[in-house]
MDTraj code that builds the backbone (N, CA, C; nanometers):
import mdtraj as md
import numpy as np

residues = "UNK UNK UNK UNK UNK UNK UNK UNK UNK UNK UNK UNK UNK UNK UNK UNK UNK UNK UNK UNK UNK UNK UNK UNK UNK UNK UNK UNK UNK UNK UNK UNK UNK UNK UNK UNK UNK UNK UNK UNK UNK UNK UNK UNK UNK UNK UNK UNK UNK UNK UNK UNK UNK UNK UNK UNK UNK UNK UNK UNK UNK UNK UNK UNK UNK UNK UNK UNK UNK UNK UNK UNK UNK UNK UNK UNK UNK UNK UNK UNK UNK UNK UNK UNK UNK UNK UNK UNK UNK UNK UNK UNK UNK UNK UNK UNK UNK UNK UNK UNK UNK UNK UNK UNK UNK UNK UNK UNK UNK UNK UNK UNK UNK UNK UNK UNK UNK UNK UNK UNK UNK UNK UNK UNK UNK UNK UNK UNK UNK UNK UNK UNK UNK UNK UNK UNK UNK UNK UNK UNK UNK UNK UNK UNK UNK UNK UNK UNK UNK UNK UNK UNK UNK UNK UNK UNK UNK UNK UNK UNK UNK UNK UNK UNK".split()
xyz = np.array([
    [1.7359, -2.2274, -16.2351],
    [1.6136, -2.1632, -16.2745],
    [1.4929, -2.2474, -16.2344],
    [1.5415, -2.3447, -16.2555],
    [1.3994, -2.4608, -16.2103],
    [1.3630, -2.4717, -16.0530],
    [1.4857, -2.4798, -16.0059],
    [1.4677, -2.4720, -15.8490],
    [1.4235, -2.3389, -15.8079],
    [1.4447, -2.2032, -15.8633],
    [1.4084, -2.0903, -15.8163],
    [1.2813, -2.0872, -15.8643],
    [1.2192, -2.1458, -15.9363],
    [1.0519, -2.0999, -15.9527],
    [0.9587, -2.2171, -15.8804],
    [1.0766, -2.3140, -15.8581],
    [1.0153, -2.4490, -15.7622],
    [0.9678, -2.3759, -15.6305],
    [1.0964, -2.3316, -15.5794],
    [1.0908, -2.2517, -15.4332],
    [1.0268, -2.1543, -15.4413],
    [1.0034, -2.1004, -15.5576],
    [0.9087, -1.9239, -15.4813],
    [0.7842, -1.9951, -15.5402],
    [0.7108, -2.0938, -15.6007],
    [0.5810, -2.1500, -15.6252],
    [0.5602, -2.2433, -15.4082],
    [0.6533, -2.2706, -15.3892],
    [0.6447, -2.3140, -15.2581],
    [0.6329, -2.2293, -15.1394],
    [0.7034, -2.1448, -15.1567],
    [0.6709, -2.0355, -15.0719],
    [0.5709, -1.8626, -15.0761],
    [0.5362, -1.9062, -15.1674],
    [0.4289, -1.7848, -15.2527],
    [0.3099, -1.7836, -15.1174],
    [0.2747, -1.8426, -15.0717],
    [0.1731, -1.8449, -14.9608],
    [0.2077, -1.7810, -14.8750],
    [0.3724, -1.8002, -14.8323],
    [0.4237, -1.6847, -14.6967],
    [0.4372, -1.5588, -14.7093],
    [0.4917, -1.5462, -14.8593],
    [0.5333, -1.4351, -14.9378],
    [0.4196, -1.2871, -14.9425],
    [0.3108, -1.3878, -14.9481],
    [0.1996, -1.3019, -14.9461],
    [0.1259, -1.2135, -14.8163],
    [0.1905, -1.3166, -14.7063],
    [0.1638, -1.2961, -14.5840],
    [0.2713, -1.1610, -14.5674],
    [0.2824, -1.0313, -14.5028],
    [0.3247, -0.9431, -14.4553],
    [0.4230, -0.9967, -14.3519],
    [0.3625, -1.0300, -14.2316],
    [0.4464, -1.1065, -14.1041],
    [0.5389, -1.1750, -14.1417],
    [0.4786, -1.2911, -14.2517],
    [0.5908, -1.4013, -14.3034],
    [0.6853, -1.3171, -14.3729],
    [0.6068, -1.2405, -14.4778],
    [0.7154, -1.2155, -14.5946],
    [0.8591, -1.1756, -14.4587],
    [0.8233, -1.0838, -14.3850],
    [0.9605, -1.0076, -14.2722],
    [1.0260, -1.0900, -14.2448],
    [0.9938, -1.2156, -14.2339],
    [1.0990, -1.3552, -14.1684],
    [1.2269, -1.3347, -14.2795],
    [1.1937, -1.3335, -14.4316],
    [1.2778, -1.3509, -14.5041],
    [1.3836, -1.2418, -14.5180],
    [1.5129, -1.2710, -14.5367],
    [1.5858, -1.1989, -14.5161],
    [1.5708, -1.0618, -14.7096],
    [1.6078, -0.9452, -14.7137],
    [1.6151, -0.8716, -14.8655],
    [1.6586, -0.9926, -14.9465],
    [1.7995, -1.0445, -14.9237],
    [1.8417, -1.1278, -15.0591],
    [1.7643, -1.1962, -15.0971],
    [1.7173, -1.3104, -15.0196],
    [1.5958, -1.3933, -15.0045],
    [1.4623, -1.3681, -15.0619],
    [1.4191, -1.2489, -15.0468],
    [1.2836, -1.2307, -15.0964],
    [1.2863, -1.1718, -15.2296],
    [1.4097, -1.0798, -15.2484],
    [1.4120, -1.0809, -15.4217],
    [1.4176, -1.1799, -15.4865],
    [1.5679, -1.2919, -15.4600],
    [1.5277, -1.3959, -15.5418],
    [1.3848, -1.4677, -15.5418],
    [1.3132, -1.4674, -15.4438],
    [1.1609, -1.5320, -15.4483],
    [1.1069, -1.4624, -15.5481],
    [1.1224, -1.3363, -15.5295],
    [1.0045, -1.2221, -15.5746],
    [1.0426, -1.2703, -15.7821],
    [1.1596, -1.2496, -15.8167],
    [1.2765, -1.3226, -15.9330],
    [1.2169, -1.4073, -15.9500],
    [1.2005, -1.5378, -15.9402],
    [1.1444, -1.6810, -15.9295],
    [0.9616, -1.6254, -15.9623],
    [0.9118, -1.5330, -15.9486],
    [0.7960, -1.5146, -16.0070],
    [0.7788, -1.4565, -16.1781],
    [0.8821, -1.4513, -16.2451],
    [0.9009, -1.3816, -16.3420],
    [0.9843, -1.4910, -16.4914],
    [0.9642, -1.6382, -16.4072],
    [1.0079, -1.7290, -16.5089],
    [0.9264, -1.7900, -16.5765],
    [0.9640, -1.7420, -16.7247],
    [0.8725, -1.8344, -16.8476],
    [0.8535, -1.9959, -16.8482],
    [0.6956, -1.9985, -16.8733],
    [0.7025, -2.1592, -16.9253],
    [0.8062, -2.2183, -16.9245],
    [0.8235, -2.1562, -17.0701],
    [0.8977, -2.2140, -17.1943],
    [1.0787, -2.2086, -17.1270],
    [1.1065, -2.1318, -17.0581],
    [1.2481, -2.1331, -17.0182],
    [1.2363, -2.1927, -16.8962],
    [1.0821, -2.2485, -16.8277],
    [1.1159, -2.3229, -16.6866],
    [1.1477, -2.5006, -16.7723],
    [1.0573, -2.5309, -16.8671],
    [1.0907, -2.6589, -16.9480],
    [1.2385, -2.6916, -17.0044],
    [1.3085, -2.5875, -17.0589],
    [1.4385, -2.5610, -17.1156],
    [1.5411, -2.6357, -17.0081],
    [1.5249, -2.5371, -16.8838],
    [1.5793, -2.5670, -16.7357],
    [1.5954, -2.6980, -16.7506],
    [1.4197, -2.7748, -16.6875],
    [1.4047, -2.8597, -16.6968],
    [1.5180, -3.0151, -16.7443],
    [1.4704, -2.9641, -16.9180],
    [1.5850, -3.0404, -16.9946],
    [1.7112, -3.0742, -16.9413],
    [1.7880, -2.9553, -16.9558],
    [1.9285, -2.9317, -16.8756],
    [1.9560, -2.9953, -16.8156],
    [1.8424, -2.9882, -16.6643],
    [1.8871, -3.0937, -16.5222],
    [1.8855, -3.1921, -16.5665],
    [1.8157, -3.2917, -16.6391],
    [1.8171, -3.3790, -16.7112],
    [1.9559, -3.4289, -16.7184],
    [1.9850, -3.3435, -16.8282],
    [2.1640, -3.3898, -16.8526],
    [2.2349, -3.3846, -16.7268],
    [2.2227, -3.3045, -16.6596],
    [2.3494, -3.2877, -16.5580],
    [2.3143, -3.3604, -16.4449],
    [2.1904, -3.4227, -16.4174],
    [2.1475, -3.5330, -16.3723],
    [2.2816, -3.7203, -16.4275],
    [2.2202, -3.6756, -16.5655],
    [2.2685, -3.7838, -16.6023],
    [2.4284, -3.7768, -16.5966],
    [2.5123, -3.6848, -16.6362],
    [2.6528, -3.6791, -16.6301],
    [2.6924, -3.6945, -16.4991],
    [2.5945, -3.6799, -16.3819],
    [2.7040, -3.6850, -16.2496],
    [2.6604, -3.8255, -16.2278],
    [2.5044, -3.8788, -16.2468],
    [2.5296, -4.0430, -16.2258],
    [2.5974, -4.1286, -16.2974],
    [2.6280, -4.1019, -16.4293],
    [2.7669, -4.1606, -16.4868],
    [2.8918, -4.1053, -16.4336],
    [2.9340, -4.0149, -16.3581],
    [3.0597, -4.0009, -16.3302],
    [3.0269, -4.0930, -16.1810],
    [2.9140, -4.0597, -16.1120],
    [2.8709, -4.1405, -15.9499],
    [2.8960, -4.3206, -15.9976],
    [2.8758, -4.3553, -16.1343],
    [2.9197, -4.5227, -16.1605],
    [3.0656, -4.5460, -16.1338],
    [3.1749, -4.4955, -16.1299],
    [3.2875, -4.4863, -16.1249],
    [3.3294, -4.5013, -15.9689],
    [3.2839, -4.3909, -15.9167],
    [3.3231, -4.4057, -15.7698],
    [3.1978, -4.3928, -15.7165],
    [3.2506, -4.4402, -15.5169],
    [3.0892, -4.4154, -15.4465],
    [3.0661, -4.2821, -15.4485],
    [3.1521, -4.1632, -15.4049],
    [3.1215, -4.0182, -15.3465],
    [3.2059, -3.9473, -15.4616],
    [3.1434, -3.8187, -15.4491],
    [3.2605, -3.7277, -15.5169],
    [3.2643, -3.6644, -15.4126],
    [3.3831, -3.5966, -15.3696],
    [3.4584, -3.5211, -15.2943],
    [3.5395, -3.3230, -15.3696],
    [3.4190, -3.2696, -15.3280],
    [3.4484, -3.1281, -15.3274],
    [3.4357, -3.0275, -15.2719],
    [3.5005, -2.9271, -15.2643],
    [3.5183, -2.7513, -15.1783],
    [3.3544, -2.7332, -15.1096],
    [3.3320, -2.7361, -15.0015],
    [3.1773, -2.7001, -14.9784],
    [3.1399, -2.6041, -15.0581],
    [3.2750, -2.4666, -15.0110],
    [3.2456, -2.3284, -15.0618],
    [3.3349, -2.2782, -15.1309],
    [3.3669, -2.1805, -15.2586],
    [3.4583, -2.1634, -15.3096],
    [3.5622, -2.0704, -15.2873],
    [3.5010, -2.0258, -15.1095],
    [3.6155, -1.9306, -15.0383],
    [3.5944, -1.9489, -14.8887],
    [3.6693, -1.8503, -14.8489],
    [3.6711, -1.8935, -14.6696],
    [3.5399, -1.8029, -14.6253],
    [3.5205, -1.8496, -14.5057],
    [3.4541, -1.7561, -14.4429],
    [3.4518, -1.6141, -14.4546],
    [3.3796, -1.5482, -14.4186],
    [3.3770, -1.3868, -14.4799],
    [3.2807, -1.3154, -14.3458],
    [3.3073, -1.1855, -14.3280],
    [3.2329, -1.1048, -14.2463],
    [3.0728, -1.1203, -14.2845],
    [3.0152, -1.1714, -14.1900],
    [2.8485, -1.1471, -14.2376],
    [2.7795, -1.0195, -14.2847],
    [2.8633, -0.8951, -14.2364],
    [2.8429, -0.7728, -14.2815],
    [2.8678, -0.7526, -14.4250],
    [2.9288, -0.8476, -14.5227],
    [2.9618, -0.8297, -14.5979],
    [2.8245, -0.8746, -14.7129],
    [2.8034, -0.8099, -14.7885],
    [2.7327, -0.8698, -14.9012],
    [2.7971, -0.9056, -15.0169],
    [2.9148, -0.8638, -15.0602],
    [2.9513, -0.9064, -15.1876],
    [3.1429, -0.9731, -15.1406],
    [3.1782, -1.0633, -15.2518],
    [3.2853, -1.1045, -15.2121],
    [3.3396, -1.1454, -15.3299],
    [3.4756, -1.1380, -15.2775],
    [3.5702, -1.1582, -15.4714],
    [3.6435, -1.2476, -15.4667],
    [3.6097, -1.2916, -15.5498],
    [3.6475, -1.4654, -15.5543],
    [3.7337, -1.4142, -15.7183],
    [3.8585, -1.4805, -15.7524],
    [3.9496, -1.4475, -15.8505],
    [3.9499, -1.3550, -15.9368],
    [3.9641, -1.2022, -15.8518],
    [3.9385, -1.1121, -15.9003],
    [3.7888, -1.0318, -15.9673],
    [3.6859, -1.1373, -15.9123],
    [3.5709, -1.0971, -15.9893],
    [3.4760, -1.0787, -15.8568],
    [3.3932, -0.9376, -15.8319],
    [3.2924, -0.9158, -15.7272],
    [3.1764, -1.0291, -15.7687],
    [3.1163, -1.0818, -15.6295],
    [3.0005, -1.1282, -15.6529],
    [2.9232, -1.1319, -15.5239],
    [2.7669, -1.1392, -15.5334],
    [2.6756, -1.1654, -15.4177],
    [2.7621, -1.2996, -15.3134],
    [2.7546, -1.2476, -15.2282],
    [2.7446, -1.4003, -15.0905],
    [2.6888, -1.5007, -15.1064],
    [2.6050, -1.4842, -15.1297],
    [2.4923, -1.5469, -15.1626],
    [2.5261, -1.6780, -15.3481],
    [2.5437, -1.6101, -15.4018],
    [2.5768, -1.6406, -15.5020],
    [2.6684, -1.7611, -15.5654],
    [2.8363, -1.7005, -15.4457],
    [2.9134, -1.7396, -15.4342],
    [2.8609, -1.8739, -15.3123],
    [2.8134, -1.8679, -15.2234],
    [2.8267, -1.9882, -15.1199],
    [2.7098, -2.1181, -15.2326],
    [2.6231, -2.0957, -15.3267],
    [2.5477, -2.1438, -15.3763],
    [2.6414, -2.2497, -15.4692],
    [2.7496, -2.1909, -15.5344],
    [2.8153, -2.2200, -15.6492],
    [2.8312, -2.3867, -15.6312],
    [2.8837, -2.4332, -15.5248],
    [2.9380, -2.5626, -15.4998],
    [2.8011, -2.6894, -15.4296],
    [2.7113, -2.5986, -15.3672],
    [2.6332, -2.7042, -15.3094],
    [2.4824, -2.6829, -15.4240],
    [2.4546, -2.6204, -15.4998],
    [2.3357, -2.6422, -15.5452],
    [2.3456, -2.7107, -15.6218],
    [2.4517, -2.7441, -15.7267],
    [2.4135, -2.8619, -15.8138],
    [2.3035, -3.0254, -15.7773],
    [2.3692, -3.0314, -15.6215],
    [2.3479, -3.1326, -15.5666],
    [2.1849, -3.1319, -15.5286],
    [2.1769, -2.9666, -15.5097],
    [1.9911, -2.9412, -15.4873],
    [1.9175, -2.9259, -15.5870],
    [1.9853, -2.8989, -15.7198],
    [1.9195, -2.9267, -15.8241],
    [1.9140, -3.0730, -15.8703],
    [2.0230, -3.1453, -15.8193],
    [2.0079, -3.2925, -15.9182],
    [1.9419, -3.4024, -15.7877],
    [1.8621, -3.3524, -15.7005],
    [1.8277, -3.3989, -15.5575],
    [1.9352, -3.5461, -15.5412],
    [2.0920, -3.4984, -15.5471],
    [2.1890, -3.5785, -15.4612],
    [2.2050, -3.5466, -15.3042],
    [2.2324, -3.7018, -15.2357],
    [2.2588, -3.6132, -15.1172],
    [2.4269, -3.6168, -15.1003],
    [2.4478, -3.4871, -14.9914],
    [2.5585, -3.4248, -15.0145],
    [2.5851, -3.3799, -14.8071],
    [2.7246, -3.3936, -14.8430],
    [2.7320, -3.4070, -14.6714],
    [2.8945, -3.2584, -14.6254],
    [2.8641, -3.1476, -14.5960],
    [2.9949, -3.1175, -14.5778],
    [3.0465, -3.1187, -14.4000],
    [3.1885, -3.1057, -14.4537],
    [3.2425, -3.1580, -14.2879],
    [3.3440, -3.0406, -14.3067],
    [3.4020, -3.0011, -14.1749],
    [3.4929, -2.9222, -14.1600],
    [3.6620, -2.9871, -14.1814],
    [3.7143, -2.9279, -14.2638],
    [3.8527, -2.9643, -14.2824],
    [3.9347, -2.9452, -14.2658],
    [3.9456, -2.7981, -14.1948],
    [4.0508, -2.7148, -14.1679],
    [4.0692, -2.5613, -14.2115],
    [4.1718, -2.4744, -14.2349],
    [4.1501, -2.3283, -14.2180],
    [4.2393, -2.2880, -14.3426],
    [4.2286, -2.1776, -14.3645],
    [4.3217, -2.1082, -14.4413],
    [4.3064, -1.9690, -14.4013],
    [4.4000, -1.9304, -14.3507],
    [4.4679, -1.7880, -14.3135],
    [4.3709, -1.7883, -14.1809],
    [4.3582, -1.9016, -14.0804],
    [4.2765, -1.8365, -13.9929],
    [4.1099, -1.8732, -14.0030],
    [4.0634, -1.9184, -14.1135],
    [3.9283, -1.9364, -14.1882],
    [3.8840, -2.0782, -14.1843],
    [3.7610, -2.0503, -14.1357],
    [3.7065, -2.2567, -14.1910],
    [3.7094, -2.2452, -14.3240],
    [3.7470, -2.4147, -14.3623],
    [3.7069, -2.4407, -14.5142],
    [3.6340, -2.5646, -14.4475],
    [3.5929, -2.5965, -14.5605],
    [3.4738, -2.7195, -14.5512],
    [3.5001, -2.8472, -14.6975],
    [3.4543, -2.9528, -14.6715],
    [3.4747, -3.0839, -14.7310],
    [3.3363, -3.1085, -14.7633],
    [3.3256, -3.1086, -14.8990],
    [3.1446, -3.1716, -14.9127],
    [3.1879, -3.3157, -15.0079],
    [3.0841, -3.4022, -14.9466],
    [3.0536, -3.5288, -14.9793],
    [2.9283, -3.5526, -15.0702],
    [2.9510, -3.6016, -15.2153],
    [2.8018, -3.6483, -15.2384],
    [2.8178, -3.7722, -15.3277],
    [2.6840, -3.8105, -15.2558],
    [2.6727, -3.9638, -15.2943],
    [2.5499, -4.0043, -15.4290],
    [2.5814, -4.1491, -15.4756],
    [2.4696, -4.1331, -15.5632],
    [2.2675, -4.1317, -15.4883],
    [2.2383, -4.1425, -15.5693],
    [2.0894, -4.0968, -15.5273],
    [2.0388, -4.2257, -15.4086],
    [1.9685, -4.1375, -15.3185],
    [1.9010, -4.2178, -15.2193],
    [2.0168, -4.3049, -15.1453],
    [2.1884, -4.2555, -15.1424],
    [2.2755, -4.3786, -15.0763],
    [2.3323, -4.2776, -14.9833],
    [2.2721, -4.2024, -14.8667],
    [2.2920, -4.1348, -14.7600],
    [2.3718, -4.2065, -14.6714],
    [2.3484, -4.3494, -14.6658],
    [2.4932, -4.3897, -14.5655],
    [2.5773, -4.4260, -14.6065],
    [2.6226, -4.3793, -14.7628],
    [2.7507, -4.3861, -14.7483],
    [2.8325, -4.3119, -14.7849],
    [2.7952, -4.2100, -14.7535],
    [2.8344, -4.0524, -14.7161],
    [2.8356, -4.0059, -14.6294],
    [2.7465, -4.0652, -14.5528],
    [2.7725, -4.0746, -14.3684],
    [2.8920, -4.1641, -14.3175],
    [2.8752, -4.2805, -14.3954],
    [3.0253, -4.3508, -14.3483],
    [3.1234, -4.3106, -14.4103],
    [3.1558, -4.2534, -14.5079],
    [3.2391, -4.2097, -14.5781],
    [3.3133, -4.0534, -14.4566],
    [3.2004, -3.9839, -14.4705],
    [3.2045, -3.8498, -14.3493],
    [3.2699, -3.9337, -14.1654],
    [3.1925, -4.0044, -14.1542],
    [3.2520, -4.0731, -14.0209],
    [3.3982, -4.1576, -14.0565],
    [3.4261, -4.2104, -14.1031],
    [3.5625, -4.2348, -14.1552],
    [3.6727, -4.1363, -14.1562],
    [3.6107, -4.0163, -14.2195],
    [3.7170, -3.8929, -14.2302],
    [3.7686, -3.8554, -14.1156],
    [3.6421, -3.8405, -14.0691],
    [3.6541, -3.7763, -13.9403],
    [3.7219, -3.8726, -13.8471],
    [3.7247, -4.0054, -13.7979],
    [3.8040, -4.0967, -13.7583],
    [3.9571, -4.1135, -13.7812],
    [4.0030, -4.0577, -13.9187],
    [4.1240, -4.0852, -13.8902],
    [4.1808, -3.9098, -13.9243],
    [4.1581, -3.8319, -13.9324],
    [4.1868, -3.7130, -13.9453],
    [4.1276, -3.6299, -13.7720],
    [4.2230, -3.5206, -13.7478],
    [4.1479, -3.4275, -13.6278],
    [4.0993, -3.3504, -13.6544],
    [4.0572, -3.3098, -13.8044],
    [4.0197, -3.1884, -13.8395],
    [3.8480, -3.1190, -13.7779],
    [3.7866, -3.2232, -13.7833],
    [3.6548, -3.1904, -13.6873],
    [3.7066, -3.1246, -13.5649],
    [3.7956, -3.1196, -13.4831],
    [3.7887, -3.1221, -13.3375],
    [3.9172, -2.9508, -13.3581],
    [3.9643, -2.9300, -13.4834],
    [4.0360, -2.7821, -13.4555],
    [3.9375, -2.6859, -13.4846],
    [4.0178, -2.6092, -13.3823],
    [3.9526, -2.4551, -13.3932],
    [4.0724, -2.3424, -13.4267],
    [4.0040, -2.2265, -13.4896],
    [4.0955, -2.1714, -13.5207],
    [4.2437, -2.1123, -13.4700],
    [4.3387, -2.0628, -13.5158],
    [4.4274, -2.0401, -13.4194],
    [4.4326, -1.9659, -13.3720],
    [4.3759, -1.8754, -13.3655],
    [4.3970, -1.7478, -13.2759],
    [4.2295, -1.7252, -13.2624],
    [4.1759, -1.6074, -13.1629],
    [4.0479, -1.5924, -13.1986],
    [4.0242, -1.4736, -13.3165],
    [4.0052, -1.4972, -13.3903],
    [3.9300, -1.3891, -13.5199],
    [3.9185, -1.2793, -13.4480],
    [3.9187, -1.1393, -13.4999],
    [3.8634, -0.9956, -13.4972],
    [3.6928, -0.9924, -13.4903],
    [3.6308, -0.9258, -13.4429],
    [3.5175, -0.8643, -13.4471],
    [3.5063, -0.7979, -13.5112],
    [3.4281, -0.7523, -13.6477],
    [3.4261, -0.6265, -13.7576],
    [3.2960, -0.5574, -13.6995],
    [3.3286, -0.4197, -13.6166],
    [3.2150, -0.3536, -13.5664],
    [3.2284, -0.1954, -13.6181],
])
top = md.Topology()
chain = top.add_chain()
for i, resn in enumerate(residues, 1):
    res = top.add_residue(resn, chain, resSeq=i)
    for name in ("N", "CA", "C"):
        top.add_atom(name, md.element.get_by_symbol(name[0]), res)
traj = md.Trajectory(xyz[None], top)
């Protein structure tokens, strides 16, 4: 919530613009348009929150250098697609690809994903995040992987379908 009224207070200038607003894709400009409709009092609440979940991942980040998780919480998907079901439950694309990397854009960690390999045919992805402001060593951590694993360098096994 905090980041969505961060971003549409940041982009409210394009928004307004006609030309610009067209750059943005529908999903995109509702949530902006959304992000104009958040209270004070529930942007401070937010606020709080990150706070904590700030603090719980730099106490779990004291333990080890990186945490290591799913970029995305499914494979690749037809771009034609807008909604996708992840354990039996429909949800936005959008929604779903957010689930795993925004924490890291809300708690401004940096966060690194790498390709790992496929399932049924599909990229999956490897995200890296490190504690605050320690970008190389999530870069070395990411260059390491990639050094002793081939998974950067496969491509899928067959070529994919075209959905036309």
């Amino acid at each position: 919530m905090t980041e969505m009224a961060s971003v549409t207070a940041w982009h409210d200038k394009y928004l307004k613009d006609p030309d610009e607003r067209a750059l943005y894709t529908p999903e995109v400009r509702i949530l902006m348009d959304a992000g104009k409709f958040i209270f004070a009092t529930a942007f401070l609440k937010a606020q709080r929150l990150r706070r904590v979940l700030i603090e719980e991942v730099r106490t779990a980040l004291n333990r080890v250098d990186v945490l290591a998780t799913p970029t995305l919480p499914l494979c690749a998907w037809e771009i034609s697609r807008s909604h996708v079901e992840i354990a039996r439950q429909t949800e936005h694309v959008l929604h779903a690809c957010w689930r795993f990397t925004y924490p890291w854009n809300l708690t401004r960690l940096p966060a690194l994903s790498l390709p790992c390999g496929f399932v049924d045919g599909l990229p999956v992805g490897l995200q890296l995040v490190g504690r605050p402001f320690d970008e190389a060593m999530i870069l070395r951590v990411g260059h390491s992987y990639e050094a002793i694993t081939p998974r950067h360098e496969m491509r899928p096994p067959e070529p994919l379908p075209i959905a036309g």
